[in-house]
N, C-alpha and C positions, 0 to 999 in steps of 0.2 A: 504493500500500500504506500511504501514511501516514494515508489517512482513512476511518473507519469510520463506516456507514449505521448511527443507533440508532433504531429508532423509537418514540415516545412516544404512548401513548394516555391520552386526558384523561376523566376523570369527568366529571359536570353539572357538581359545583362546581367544579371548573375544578382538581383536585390531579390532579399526574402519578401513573400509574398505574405498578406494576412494569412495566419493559421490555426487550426480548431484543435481541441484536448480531444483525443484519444482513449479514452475510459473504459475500464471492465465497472461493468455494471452490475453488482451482484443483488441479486433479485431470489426475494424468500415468499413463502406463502403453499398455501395447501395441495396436496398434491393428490388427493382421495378423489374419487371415481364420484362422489356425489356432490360436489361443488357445482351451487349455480349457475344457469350460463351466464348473468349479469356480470359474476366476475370471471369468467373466463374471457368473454368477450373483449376486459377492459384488459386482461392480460396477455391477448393475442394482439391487442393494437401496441402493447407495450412493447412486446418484443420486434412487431416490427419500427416502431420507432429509436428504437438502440439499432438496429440495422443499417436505416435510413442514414441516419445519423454517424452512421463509421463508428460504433462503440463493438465492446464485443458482448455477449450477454454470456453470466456469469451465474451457474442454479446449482443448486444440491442433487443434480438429475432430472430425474420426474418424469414419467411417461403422463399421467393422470394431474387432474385439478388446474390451478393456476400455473405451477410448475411445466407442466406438459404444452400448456396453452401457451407459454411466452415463450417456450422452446419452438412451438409449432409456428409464432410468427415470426420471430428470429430469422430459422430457417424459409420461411417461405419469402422473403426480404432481401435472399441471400445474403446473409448476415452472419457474424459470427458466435458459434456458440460453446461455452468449456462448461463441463459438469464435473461434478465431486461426488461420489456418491460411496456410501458405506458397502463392506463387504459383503456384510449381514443380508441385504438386500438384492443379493445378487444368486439367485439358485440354477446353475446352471451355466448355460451358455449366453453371453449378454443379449438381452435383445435388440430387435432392430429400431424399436424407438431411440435408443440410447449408444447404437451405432453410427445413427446420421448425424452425434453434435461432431464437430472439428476437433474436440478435442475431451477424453474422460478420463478422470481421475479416479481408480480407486483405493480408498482407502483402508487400515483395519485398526484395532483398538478394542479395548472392552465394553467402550460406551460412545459414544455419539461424539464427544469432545473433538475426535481424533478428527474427523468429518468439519465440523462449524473452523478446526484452526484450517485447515486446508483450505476451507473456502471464503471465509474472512479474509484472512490473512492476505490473498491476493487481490481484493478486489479496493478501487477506488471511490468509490458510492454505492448506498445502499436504497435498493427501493424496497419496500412490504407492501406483500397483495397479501389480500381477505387469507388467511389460515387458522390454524388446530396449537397447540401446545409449543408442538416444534415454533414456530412461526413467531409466536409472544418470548418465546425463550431468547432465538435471536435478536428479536426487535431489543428487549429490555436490556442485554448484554454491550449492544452494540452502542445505545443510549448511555451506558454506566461510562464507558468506554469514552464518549464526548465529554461528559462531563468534570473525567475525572484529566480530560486532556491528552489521553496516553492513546496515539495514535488518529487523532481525531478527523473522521470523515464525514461528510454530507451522508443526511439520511431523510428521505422520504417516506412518507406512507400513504398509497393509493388509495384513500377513504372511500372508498362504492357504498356505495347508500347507507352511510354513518355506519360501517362494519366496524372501524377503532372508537366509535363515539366513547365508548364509556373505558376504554383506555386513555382517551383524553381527558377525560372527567377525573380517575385517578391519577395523573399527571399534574393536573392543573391543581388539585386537592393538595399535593402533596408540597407544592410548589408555593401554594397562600399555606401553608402551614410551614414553612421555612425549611421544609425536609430534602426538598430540589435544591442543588448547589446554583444551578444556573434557571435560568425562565423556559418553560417549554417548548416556546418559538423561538430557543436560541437551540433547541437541538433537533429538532425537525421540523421537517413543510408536512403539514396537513393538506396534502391535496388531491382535489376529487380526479382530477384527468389525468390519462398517463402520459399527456403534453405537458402539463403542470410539474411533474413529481421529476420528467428527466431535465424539464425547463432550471427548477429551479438544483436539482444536481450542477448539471454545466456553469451554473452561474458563479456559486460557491466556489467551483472549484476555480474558477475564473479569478473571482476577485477574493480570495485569499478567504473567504469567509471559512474555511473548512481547515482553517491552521495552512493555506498554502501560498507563500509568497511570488505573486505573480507580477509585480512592478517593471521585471527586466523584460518580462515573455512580450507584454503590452509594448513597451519601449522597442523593442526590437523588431514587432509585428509591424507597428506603426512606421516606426522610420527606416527598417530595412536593412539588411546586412551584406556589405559585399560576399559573394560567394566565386573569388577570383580564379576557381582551377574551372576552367570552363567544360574540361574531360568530364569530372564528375558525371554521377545519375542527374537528371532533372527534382526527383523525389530523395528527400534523404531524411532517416529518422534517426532523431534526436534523443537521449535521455535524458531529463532533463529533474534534479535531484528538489525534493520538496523544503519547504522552508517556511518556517515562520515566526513573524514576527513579535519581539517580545522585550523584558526591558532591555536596561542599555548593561548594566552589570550580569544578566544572564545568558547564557547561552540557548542558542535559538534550539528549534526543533532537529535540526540538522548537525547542529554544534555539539550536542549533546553526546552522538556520538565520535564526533573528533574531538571533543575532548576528554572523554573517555579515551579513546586509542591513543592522543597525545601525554596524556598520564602516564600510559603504557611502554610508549617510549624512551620519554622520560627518567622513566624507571628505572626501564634497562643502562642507562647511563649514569644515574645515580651509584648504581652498581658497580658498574666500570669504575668509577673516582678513587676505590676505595676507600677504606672505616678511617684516614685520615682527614680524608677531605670530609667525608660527612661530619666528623665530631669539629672539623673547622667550620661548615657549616652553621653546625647546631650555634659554638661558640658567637658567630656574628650577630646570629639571629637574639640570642639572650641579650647582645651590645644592644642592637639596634632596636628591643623592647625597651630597654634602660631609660637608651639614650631619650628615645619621643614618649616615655611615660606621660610627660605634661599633658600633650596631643592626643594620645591614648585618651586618658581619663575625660576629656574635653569634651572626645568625640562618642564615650559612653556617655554620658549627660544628653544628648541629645535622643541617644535610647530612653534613658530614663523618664524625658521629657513625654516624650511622643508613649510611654505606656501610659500614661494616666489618664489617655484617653480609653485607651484599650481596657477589654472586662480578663484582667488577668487575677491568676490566683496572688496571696502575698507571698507564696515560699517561691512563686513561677517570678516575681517581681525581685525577689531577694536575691535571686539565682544571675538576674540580669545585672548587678552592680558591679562594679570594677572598681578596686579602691588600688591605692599606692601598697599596701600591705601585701594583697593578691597579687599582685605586678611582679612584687619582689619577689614571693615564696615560689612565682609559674619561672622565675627567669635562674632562679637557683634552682628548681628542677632542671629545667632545661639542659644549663651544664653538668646537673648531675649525669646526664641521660649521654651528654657529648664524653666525658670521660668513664664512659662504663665501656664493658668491653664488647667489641664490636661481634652483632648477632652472627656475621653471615658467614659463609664457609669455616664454620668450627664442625671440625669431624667427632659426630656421635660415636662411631663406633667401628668398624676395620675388622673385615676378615679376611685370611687368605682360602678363595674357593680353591685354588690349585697351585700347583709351584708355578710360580708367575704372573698370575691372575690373583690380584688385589679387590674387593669390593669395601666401595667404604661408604658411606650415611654421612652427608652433612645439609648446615643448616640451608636453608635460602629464602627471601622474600616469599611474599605469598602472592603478589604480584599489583595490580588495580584493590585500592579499598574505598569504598561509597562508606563515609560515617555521617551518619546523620543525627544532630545534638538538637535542644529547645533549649533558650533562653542563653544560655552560658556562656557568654563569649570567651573565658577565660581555657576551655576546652579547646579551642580552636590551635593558639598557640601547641597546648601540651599533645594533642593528635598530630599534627604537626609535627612536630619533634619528634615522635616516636617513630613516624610512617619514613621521616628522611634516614634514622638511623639506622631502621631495618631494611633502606631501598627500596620501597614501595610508591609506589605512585598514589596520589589521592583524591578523590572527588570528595568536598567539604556543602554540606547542607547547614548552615544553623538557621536558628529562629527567626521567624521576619521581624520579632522585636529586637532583634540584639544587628540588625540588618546594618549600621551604619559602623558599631563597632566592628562588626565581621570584616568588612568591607573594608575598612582602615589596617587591621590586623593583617588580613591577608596580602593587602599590599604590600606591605613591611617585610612580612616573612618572603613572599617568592621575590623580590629585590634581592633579599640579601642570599636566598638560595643563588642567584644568578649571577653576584657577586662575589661571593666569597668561595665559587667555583670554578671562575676564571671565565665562567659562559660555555661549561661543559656539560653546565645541567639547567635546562631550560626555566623559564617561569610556567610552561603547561605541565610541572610536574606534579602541581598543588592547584587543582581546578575550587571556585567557586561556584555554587549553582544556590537561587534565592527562593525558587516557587516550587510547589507541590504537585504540577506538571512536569517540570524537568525531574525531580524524585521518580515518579512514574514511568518515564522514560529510559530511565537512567534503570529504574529495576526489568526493563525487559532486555539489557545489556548482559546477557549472562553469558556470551561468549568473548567478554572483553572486562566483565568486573571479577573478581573471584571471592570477595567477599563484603557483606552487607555487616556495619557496624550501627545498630539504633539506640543511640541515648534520649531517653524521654518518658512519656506517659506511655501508659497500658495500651489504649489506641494506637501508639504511634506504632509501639515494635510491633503487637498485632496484625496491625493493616500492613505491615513491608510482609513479614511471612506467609499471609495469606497471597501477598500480591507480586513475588519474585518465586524464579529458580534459583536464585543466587543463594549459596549458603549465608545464614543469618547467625550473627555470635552476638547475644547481649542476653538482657533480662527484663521483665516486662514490669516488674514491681518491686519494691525495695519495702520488705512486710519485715522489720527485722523485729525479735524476741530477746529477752533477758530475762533469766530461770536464776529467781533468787528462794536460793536452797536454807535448810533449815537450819543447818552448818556454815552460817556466816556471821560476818560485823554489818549488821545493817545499816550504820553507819557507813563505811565503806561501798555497800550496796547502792544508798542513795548517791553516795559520790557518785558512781558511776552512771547510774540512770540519768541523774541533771545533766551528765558531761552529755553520752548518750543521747540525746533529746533535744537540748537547748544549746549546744557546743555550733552546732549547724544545724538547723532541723527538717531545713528545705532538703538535705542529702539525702540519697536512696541508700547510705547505713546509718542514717537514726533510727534508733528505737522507737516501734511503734505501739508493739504490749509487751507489757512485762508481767509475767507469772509467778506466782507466788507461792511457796509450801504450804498447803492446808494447816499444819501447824502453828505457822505463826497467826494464822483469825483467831486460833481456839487461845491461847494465851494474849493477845489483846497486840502483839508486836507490831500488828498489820495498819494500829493508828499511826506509830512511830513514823513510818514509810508513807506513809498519807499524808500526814502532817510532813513530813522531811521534804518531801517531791511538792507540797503544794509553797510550803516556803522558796523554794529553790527555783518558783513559777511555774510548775509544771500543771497543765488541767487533767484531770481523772477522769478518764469514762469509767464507770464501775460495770463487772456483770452483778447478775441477780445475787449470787454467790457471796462478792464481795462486799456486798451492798446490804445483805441481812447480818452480816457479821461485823460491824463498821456502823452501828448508828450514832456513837458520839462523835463520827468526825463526816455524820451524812451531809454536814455542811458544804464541804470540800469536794464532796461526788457530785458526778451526771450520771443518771443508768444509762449502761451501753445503750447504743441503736441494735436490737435483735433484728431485725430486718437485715441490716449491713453485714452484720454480725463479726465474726473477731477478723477475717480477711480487709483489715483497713489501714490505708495510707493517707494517715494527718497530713501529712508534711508541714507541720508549724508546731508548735506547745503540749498540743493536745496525745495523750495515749491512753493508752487500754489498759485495764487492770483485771487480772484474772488469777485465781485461784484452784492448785491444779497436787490434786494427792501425793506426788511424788516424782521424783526424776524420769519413770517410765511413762509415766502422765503426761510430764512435761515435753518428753522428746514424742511424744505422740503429735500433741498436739502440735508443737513447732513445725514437723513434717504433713499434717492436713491442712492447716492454714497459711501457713509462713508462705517465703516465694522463692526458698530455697539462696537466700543471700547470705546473710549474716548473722550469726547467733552466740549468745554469750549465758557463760551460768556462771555465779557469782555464791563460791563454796571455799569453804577449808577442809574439806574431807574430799580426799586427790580422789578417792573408788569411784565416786559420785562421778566428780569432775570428768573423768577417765570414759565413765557412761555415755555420758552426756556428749564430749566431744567425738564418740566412734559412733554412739547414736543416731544426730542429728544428721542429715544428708543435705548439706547447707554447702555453696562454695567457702565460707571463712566458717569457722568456730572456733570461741574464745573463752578462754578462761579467766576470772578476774580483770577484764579489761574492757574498754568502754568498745562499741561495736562501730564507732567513728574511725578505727584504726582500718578498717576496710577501705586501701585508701593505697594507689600507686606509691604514691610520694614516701608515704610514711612505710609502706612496704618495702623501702628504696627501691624503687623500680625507675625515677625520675619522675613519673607520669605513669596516667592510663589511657587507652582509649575508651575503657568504661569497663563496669563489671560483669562479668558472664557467670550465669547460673547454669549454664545447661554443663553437660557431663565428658562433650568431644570436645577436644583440641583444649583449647584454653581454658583456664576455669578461674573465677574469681577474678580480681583486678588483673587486667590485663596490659601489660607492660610491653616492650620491646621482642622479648623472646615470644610471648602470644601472637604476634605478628609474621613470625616464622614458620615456615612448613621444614620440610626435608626431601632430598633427593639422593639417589642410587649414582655413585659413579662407579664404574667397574672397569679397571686397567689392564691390560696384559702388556708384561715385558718381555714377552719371544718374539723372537726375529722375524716368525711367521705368523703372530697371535692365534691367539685359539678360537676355536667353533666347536661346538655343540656336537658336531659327527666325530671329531678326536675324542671326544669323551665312550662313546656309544662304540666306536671299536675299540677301545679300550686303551689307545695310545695314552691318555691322560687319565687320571683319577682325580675324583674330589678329596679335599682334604677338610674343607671346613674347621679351620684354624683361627678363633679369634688374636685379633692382633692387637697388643700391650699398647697405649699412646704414651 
């Protein structure tokens, strides 16, 4: 769908002539044997109007219904027609309906899926005649698809006698209830004719209405192009690559993916400099934060500004500031990360397969990484830094509220990558991208990204994994716990909750319940902690539990919200207070509710301690210590690009070596090297020798 057939017809003297778009028209709707003729009739004039027109018609098959009918005028038009049609529906020997298109495709799969991408996929406009299930599925697929930007094509629907009426009724419903991202008549022509439905296709695609930048095609139609080799054909076709327009800091639709491939490149040259020049790198980049801190901070103020318009959360608001402190602590990371030792070609491990035959395991980039962060700008820097030292290429999403800091920063940084490289490692090594279109775009790159990094809310990491092939490394929720045991200084205990909670509390490792020993309600210790945390500012949600054992300090409670129930992320002052029999209780619950982040129990009796930490199936778990420690920096890692819950690859805050994969090199020293057949006659043996580093 992103390349469009223009064809050009040349005069004697050699000037381009006015020329027409060239379109596959893919056209969906009922294919059943008891479809009215009202609409067959309006889909037999369709198809010969794609004909007429020099398009080609584009169907899922279809001998029968609308399907068959626009195939049937198509062809009677002599016209052109390609079908896609599933295996499932094929018994036999093809028939002769489905012999006469130009061109069939079939498909296989265990479901339908395999079918809709073959035939989406190629087409540049979409038209829907009167159909069944199938039909409502493509149409609303195809709609998600405009709205959400990601690929976006002209789409008609041939209304015969109000057959979409009350699909437009829920559209339009959905649309005054603020549930539609865009207006209905900005993602389809409602229209009755099948003059109407291809009219307003060609137009769109015309004048860019459909995401496609048509400004040069006009320009060229109108005032003509020499075409000096006079040998040439008279006809000559053009490819001519889609584009559109968008702001001036992002990359267009076309850009998208060169700069992605340029990242790529990039990369590989980062590589090439070697772990000197990247830690020279990093070092510039920490100067050249220093240096324009002033600037820096000036040009956060103008975020800050521009939120308070915005309906942002306060910890989403506290996340967006940049102060002179933060500056310092990201740009001491930074060189920590420059003088750490360099990821790449450090050999894991060395066997000899045979006498001469070396195999060894070392590290390497993981290659292109899409991280996508909300609000943080102070993130920006420290992915940055991590992605140059491990060689990797980067596409950078932050927040549209932290948009102008982003924008400043990133300047900064690929300057000084381009400088303090001598100009051997480009500024397309560290791409910015600003709208939730190009995100979209960027996750159907799964032959050029290799990995998806999502810092943010539940929705965000959510929507990328449901909405990529690219492997996804984050965590969706930052639910962390702290199990204070009946074996402790509660004193101590409170220390750590207040550090826990109120240390940072907009972070995804603040505490967000803290569980409690049944024992301490029954002896009355449970006010202490009540009283201790509510001194220390902290707000209580109580459960029912907590809340009947606790009435001289029912002051200081809110009963939980049961509805929400213990799976909750404050992110500000507020936690959860729960009461749980015992350490087996407790790692119970942490594993059904928690989000597998971070967990801390707070004991003097190690057996316990010992439980709890093999127990929990958390990426961090701590003993006696606040759950803010979850934390690159404080890790010594320099930095992270965020923390990963899930179980492959990286796990927990993930640093420099998280960024690394591995690769096979396998040597031979003979003169003649070896093959696989010297083994199998027996000239060679394996020896499978681990080799000492």
């Amino acid at each position: 769908g992103n390349q469009l057939r223009v064809a050009h017809t040349y005069d004697t003297e050699g000037k381009r002539k006015a020329r027409k778009l060239t379109m596959k028209v893919c056209v969906f709707g009922s294919s059943s044997r008891n479809t009215p003729k009202k609409y067959l009739d309006a889909s037999y004039k369709l198809g010969q109007l794609i004909a007429k027109e020099g398009h080609v018609c584009l169907t899922g098959g279809g001998v029968y219904g609308c399907m068959g009918a626009v195939n049937d005028g198509c062809i009677d038009a002599q016209g052109k027609t390609h079908g896609v049609i599933h295996k499932m529906f094929i018994e036999g020997p093809i028939d002769e309906k489905h012999q006469r298109l130009d061109k069939l495709t079939v498909v296989e799969g265990h479901n339908l899926v395999a079918r809709k991408d073959a035939l989406c996929g190629a087409a540049d406009c979409f038209i829907a005649l009167p159909g069944g299930l199938g039909t409502l599925d493509e149409l609303i697929e195809i709609l998600c698809e405009r709205q959400l930007g990601m690929n976006p094509r002209p789409c008609a629907i041939l209304n015969v006698d109000g057959f979409f009426d009350n699909t437009l009724k829920q559209l339009e419903r959905a649309e005054k209830e603020k549930i539609l991202y865009v207006p209905v008549s900005k993602l389809l022509c409602n229209a009755k004719t099948p003059e109407e439905a291809l009219e307003y296709c060609v137009k769109m695609m015309n004048t860019g209405g459909a995401g496609v930048k048509t400004d040069e095609w006009r320009k060229s139609a109108n005032n003509g192009d020499k075409f000096t080799d006079k040998k040439k054909k008279e006809e000559k076709t053009e490819k001519m690559e889609v584009k559109k327009e968008d702001e001036k800091h992002t990359p267009t639709v076309s850009n998208v993916r060169s700069a992605a491939m340029e990242a790529r490149i990039q990369s590989l040259r980062l590589q090439a400099v070697g772990g000197e020049v990247r830690s020279k790198i990093l070092e510039a980049i920490s100067e050249t934060l220093l240096k324009n801190k002033e600037e820096i901070l000036k040009v956060n103020k103008l975020d800050i500004e521009a939120s308070k318009s915005m309906k942002m959360s306060k910890s989403m608001r506290k996340r967006l500031v940049l102060d002179q402190k933060k500056l310092e602590n990201l740009c001491s990371g930074i060189s920590q990360i420059a003088k750490s030792e360099d990821p790449i070609g450090k050999v894991i491990g060395a066997t000899e397969v045979s006498k001469g035959l070396v195999l060894q395991q070392k590290t390497v980039p993981i290659g292109v990484l899409l991280i996508i962060f909300e609000s943080r700008p102070d993130c920006l820097p420290q992915i940055a830094s991590l992605a140059i030292k491990s060689g990797n290429g980067l596409l950078l999403k932050g927040g549209k509220e932290a948009k102008h800091s982003c924008r400043f920063l990133h300047k900064l940084i690929v300057e000084a990558i381009e400088s303090a490289s001598g100009g051997k490692v480009g500024k397309g090594v560290i791409s910015l991208v600003e709208t939730r279109q190009d995100v979209a775009r960027m996750l159907a790159l799964d032959d050029v990204i290799n990995l998806v990094i999502p810092r943010g809310s539940y929705g965000l990491v959510n929507f990328i994994k449901k909405n990529t092939k690219i492997p996804v490394l984050g965590h969706a929720d930052g639910i962390c716990h702290i199990f204070v045991d009946s074996a402790c200084d509660l004193a101590m205990a409170i220390r750590l909750i207040i550090d826990a909670k109120l240390q940072y509390s907009a972070a995804c490792n603040a505490v967000e319940c803290v569980l409690i020993h049944s024992s301490l309600l029954k002896d009355g210790k449970v006010d202490d902690v009540i009283k201790g945390l509510n001194d220390g500012g902290v707000s209580i949600h109580a459960s029912p539990k907590v809340v009947a054992a606790s009435a001289s300090v029912a002051q200081y409670l809110t009963p939980m919200d049961e509805v929400k129930g213990f799976s909750v992320e404050f992110g500000d002052s507020n936690l959860l207070l729960h009461a749980v029999e015992d350490v087996e209780e407790a790692i119970e619950h942490i594993n059904t509710y928690g989000s597998g982040h971070t967990d801390a129990i707070v004991s003097f009796n190690a057996a316990t301690a010992t439980k709890f930490l093999n127990g929990v199936a958390s990426a961090c778990v701590f003993h006696n210590a606040s759950t803010r420690f979850a934390d690159g920096f404080r890790f010594g890692l320099g930095a992270e690009v965020g923390i990963s819950t899930g179980k492959i690859h990286a796990r927990g805050p993930v640093g420099v070596k998280g960024l690394t994969t591995t690769q096979w090199a396998l040597a031979s020293s003979l003169s003649d090297g070896h093959t696989v057949g010297d083994f199998v006659k027996g000239k060679h043996t394996y020896t499978h020798k681990k080799i000492e580093s």
